[in-house]
TORMARGU-956879 format. One record per residue: residue number from 1; y, z, x of N, C-alpha, C in turn. Coordinates in steps of 0.2 Angstrom, whole numbers, plus 5000, padded with zeros to 4 digits. Example, Ala and Ser with C-alpha at 12.3 -4.5 7.8 and 13.67 -1.06 7.14 Angstrom:
   nr   n_Y   n_Z   n_X  ca_Y  ca_Z  ca_X   c_Y   c_Z   c_X
    1  4972  5039  5066  4978  5039  5062  4984  5039  5066
    2  4989  5035  5064  4995  5036  5068  5000  5039  5064
# end
This chain:
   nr   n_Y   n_Z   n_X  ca_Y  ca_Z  ca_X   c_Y   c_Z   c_X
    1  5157  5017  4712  5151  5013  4712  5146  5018  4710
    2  5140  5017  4705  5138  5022  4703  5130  5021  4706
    3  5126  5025  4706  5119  5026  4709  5115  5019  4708
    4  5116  5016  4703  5111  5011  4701  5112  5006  4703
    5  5121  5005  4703  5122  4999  4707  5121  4999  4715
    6  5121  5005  4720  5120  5007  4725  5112  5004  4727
    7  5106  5007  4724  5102  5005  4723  5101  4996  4722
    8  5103  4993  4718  5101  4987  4716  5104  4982  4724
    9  5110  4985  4727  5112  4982  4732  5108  4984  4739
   10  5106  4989  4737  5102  4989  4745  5093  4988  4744
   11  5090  4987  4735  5086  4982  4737  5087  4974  4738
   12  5093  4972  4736  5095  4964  4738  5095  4965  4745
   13  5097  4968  4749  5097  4970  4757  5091  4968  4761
   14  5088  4972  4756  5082  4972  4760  5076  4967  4762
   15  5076  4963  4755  5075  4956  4752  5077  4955  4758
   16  5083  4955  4758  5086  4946  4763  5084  4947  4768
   17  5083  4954  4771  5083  4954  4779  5072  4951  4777
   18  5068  4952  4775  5063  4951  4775  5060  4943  4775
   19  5065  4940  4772  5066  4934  4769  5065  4929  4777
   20  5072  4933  4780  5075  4928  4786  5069  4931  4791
   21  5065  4936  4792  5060  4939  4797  5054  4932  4795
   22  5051  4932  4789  5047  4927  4789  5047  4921  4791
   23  5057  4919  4790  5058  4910  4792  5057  4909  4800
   24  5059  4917  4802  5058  4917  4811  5053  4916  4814
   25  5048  4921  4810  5039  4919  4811  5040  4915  4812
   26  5041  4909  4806  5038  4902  4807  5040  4898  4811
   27  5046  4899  4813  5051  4895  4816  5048  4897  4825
   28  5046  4902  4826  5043  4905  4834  5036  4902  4834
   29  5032  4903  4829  5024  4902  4831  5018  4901  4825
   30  5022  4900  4820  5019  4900  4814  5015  4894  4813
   31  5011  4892  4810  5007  4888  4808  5009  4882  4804
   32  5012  4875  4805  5017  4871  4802  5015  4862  4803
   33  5017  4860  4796  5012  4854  4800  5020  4849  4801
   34  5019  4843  4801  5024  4839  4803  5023  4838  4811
   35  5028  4834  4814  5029  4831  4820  5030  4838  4823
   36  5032  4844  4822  5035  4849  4829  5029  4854  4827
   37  5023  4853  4822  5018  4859  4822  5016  4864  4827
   38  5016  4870  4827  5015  4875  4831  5007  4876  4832
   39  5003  4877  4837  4996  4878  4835  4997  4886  4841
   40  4993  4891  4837  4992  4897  4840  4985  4895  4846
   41  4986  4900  4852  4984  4898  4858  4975  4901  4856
   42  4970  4900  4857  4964  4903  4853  4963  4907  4860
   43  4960  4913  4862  4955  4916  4866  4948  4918  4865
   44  4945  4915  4869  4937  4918  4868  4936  4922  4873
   45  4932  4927  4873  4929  4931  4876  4924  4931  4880
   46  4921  4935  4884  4917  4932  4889  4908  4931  4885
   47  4908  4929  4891  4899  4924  4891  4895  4935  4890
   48  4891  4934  4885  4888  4940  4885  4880  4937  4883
   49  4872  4938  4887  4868  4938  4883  4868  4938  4878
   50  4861  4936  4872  4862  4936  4866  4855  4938  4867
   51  4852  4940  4862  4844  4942  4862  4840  4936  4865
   52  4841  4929  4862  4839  4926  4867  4840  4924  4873
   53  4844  4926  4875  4848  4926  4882  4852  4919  4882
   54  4854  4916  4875  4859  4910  4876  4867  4914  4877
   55  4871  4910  4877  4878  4913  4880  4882  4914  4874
   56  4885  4916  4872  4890  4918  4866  4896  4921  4867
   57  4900  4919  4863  4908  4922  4864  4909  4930  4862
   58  4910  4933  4866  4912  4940  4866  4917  4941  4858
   59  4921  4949  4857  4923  4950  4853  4930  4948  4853
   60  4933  4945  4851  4941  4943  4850  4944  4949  4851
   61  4942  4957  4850  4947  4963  4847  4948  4965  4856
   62  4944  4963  4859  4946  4966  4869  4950  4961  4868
   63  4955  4965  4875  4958  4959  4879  4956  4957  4882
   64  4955  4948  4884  4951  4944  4887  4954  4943  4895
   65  4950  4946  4900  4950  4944  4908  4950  4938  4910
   66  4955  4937  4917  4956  4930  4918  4959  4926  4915
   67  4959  4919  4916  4962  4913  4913  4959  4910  4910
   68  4963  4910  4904  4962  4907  4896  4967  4900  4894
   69  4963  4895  4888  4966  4890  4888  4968  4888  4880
   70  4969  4885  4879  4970  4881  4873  4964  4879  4871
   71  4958  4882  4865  4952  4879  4864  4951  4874  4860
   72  4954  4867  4864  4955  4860  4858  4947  4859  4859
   73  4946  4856  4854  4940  4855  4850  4936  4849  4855
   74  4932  4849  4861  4930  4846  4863  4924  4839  4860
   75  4923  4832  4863  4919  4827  4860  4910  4828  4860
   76  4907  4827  4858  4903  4831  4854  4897  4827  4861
   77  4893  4829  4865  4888  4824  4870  4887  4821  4867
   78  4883  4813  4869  4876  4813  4867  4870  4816  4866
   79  4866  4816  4862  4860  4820  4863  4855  4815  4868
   80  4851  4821  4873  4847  4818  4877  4841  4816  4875
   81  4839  4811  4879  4832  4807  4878  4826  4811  4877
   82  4822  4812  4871  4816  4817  4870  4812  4814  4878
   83  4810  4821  4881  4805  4821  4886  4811  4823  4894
   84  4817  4823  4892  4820  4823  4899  4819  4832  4901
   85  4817  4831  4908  4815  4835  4912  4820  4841  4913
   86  4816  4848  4912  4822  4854  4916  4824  4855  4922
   87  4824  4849  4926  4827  4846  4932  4828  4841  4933
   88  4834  4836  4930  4834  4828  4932  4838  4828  4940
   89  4834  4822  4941  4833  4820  4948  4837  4813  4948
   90  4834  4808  4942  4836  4802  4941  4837  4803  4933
   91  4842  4795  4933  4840  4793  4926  4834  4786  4926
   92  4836  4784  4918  4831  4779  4917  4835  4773  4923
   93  4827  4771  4928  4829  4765  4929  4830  4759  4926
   94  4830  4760  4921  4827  4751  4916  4835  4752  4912
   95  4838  4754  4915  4845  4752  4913  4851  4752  4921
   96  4858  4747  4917  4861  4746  4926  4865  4751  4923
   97  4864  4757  4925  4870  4762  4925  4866  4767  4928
   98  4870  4771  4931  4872  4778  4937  4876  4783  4934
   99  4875  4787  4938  4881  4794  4938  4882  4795  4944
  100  4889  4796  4945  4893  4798  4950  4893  4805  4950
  101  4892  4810  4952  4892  4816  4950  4897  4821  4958
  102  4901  4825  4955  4907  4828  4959  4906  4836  4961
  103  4904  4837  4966  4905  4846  4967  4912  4848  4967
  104  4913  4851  4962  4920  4854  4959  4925  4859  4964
  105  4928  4859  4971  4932  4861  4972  4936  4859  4978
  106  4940  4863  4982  4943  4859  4986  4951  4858  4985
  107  4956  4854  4986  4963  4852  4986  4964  4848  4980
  108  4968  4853  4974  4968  4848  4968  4972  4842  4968
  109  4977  4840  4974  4979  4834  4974  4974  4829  4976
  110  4970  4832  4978  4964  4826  4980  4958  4824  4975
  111  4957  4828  4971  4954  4829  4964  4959  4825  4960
  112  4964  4826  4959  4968  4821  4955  4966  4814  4956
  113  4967  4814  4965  4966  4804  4964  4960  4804  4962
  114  4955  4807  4964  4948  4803  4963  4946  4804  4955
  115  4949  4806  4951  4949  4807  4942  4953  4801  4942
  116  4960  4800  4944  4964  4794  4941  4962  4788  4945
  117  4958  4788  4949  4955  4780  4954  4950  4781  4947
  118  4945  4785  4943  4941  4784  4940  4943  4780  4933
  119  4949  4784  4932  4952  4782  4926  4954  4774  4926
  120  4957  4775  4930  4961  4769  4931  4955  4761  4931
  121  4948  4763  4932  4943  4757  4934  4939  4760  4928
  122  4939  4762  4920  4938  4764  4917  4929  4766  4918
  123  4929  4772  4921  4922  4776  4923  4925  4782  4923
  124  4920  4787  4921  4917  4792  4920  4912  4796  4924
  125  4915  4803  4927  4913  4806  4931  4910  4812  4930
  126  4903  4814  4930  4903  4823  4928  4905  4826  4934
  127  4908  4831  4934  4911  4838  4940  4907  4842  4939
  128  4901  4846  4943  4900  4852  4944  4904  4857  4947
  129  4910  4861  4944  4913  4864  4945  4912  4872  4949
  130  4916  4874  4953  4912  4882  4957  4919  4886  4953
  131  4915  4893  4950  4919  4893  4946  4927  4896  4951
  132  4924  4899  4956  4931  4903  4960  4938  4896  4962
  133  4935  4892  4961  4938  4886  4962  4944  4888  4954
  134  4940  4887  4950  4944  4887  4943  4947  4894  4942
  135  4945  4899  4948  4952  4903  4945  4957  4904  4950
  136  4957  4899  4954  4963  4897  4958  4965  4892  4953
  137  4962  4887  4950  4965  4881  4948  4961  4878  4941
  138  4964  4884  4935  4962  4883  4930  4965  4878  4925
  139  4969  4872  4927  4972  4869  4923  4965  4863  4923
  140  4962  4862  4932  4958  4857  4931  4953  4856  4926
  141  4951  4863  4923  4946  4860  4919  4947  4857  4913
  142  4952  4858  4910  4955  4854  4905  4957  4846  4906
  143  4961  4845  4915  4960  4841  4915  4956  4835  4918
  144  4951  4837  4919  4944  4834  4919  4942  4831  4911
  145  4941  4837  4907  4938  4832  4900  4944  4831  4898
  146  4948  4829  4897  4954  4826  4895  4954  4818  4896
  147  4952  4818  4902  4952  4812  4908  4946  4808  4904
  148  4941  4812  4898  4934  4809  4898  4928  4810  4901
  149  4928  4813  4907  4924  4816  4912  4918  4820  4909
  150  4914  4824  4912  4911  4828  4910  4911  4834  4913
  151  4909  4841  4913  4909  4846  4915  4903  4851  4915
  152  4902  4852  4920  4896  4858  4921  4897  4863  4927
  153  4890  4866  4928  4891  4873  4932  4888  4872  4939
  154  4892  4876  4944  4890  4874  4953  4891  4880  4956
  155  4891  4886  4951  4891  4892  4953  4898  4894  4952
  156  4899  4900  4953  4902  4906  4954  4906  4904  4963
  157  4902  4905  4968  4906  4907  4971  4902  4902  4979
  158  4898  4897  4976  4893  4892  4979  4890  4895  4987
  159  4887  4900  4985  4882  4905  4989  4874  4900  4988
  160  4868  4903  4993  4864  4900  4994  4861  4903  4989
  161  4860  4899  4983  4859  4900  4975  4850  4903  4975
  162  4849  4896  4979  4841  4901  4980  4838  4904  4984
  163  4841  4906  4989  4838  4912  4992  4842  4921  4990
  164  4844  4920  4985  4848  4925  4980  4840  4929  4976
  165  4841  4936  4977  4836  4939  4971  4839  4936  4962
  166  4835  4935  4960  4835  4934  4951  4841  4937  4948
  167  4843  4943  4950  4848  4945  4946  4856  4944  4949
  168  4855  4942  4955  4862  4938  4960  4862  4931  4957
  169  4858  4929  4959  4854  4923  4957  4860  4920  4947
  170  4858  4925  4943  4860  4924  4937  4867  4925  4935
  171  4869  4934  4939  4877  4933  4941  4880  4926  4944
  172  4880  4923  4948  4881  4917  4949  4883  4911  4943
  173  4877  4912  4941  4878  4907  4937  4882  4908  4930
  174  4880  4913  4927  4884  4918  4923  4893  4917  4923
  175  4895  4919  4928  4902  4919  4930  4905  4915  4928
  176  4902  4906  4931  4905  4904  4931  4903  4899  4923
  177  4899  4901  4922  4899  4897  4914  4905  4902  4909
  178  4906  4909  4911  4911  4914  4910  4917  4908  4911
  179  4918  4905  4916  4926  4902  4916  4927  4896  4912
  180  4920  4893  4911  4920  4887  4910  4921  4888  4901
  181  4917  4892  4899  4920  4896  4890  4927  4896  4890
  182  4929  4899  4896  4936  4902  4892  4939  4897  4894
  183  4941  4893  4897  4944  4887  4899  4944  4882  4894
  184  4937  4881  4892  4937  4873  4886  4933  4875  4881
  185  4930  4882  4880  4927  4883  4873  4921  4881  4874
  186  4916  4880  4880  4911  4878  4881  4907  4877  4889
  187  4901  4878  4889  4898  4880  4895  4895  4876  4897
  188  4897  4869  4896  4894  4861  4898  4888  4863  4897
  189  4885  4857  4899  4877  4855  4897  4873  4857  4904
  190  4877  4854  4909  4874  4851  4918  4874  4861  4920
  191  4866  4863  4925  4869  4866  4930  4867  4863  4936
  192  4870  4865  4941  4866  4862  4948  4868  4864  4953
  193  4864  4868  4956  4862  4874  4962  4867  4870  4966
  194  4869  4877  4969  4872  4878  4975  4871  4877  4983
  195  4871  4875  4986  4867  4872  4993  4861  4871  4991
  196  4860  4867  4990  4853  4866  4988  4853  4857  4984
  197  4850  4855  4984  4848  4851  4981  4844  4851  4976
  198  4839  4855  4976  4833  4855  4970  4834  4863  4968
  199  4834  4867  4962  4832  4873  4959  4825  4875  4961
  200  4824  4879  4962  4818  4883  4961  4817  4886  4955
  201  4811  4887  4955  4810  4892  4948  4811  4896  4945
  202  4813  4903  4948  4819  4906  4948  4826  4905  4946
  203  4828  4900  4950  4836  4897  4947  4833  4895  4939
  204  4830  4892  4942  4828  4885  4932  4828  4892  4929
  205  4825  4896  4929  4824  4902  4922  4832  4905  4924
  206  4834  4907  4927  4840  4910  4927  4845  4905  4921
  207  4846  4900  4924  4849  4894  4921  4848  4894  4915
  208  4843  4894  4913  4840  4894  4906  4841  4901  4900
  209  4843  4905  4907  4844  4912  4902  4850  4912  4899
  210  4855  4909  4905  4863  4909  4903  4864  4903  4897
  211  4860  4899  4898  4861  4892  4892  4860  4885  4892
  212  4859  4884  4901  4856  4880  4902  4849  4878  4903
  213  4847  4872  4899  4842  4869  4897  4843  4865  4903
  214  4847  4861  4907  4842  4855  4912  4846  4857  4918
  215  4844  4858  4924  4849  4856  4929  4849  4849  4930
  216  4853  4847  4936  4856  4842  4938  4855  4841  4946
  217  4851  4838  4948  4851  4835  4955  4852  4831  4957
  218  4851  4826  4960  4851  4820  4964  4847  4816  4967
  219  4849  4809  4969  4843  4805  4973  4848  4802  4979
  220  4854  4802  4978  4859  4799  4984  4863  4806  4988
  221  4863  4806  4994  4868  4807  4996  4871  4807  5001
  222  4877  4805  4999  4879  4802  5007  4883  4806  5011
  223  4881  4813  5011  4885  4816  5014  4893  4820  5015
  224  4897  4817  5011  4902  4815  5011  4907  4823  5014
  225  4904  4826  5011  4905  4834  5013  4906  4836  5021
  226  4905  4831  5023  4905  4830  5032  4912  4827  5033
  227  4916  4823  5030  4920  4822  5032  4917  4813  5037
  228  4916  4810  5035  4913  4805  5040  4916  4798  5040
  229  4920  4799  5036  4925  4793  5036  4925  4789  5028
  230  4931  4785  5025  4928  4783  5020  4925  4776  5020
  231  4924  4771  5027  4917  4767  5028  4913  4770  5025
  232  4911  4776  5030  4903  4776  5030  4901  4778  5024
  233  4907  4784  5020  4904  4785  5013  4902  4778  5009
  234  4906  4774  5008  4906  4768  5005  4896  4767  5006
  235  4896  4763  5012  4890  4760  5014  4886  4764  5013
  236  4885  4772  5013  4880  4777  5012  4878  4773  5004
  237  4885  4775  5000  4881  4775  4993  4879  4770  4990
  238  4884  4763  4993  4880  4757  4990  4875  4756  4995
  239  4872  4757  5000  4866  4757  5004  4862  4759  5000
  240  4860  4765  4995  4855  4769  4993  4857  4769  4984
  241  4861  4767  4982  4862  4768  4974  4858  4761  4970
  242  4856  4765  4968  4851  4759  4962  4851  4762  4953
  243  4850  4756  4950  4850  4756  4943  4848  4765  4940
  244  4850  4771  4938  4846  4775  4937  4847  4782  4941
  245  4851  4779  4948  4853  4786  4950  4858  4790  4950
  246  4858  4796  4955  4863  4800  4954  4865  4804  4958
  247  4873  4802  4960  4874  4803  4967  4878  4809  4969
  248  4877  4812  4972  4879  4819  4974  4889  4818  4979
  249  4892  4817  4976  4901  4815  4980  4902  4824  4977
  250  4910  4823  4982  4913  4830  4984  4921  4828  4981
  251  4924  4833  4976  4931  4833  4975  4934  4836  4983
  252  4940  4835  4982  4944  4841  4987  4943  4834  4996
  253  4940  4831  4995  4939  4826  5002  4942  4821  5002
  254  4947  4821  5007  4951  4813  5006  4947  4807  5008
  255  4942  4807  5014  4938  4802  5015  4936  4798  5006
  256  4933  4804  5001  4927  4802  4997  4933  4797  4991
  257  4939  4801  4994  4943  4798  4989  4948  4791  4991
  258  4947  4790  4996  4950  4784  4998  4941  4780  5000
  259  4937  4780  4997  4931  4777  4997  4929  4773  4991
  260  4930  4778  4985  4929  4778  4977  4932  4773  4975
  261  4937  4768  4976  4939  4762  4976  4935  4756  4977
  262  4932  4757  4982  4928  4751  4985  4920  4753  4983
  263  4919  4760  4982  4912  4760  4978  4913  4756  4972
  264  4915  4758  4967  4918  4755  4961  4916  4749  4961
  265  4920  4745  4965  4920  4737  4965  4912  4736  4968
  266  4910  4740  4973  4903  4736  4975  4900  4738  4971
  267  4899  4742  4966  4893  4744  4959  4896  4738  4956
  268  4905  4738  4953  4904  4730  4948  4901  4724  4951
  269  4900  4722  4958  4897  4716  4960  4890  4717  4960
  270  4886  4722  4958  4880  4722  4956  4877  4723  4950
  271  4882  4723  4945  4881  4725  4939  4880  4732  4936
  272  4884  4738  4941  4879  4743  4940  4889  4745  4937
  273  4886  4752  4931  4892  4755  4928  4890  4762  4928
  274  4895  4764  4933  4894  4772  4930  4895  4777  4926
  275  4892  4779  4923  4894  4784  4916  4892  4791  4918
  276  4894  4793  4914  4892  4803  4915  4883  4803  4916
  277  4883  4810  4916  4877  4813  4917  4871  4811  4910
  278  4878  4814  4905  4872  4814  4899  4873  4808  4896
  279  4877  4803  4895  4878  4796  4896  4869  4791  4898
  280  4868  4795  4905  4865  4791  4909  4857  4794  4905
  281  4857  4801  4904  4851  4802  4901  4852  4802  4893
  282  4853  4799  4891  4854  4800  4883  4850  4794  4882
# end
């Protein structure tokens, strides 16, 4: 065998071995369209101020902490109605529609039913989520908006938000819009203080550093977070719910979730529907 032909055979070699490396790629994770299409998993990085103190996706080149998700491309809000307040309390009353509004933690079998008793009676829920919740149980925020729902922030770790100095105060919030990014690609719309019902001034500017433009509060609440049985829930909320507002319910409680049935039906006998938050103000 002489030199040339030595040569010509082990670049055929090498060809082939290169050849089958590429069909492996594609065949492990490659980008492919058809029925079995592969889609690579995206990572975003964490929430970092930006000059104007809106939240932005960090660098891709770190490796990104905590739990990360698949960033499908979430439904786009509606925009809110010119003049709505940097703390909704209500919506408009001159329409029959409400929010049901969810503090996000607790037993996620329990969160499962009251998302599938929603679903199932085609209504829509916003969750204020805490983020330490989501890193026990990062699959829910995905299945939340998946479900149609909507998603916002409930803190970090649901400490008494407003008697917190400004810069605890904004870590709080901060953190968990951190989970809420790297989870679904976005840091919802809604924030809404932690023990508290109303924001202070302090919180609202903090809020507004990390990205949010409005909190979210309430006019109803019936407590549910006590545990008082799923009667009373019932009668608390259709005793006090009218065209407009917006009601302060707990994931993780089985009273609120064996109640959410018969609220339902008492809102359809009065005409009233519930929609998300920004549904309701839009």
């Amino acid at each position: 065998m002489t030199l040339d032909r030595r040569t010509v055979l082990r670049a055929t070699a090498r060809l082939a071995g290169l050849t089958a490396g590429s069909a492996m790629l594609t065949a492990c994770g490659g980008d492919r369209t058809g029925p079995g299409r592969v889609t690579p998993v995206a990572r975003l990085g964490p929430v970092r101020p930006t000059a104007s103190g809106s939240p932005s996706a960090g660098s891709s080149d770190s490796p990104p902490a905590g739990p990360t998700a698949v960033a499908n491309p979430l439904p786009a809000l509606p925009p809110l109605a010119a003049g709505t307040p940097a703390e909704v309390v209500t919506g408009p009353r001159t329409r029959p529609q409400l929010a049901l509004t969810f503090h996000g933690q607790g037993d996620p079998a329990i969160a499962e039913a009251v998302l599938r008793t929603a679903e199932q009676h085609g209504t829509r829920l916003t969750v204020l989520v805490v983020g330490s919740w989501l890193d026990e149980q990062p699959q829910m925020a995905r299945r939340i908006l998946d479900g149609g729902h909507e998603l916002g922030n409930h803190t970090q770790n649901h400490r008494n938000i407003c008697a917190l100095p400004a810069a605890q105060a904004h870590a709080e919030i901060a953190e968990c819009a951190d989970r809420l990014l790297r989870l679904t690609g976005s840091i919802g719309r809604w924030f809404r203080p932690s023990s508290a019902q109303y924001a202070t001034a302090t919180v609202r500017e903090q809020a507004r550093l990390v990205g949010y433009e409005h909190c979210l509060s309430f006019d109803v609440d019936p407590r549910d977070y006590a545990d008082p049985g799923a009667d009373l829930v019932q009668r608390r909320v259709l005793g006090a719910a009218t065209a407009g507002s917006v009601v302060a319910l707990h994931l993780g409680h089985r009273g609120t979730a064996d109640a959410l049935p018969a609220i339902l039906a008492g809102l359809d006998a009065r005409g009233l529907t519930a929609v998300t938050a920004s549904q309701l103000c839009s």
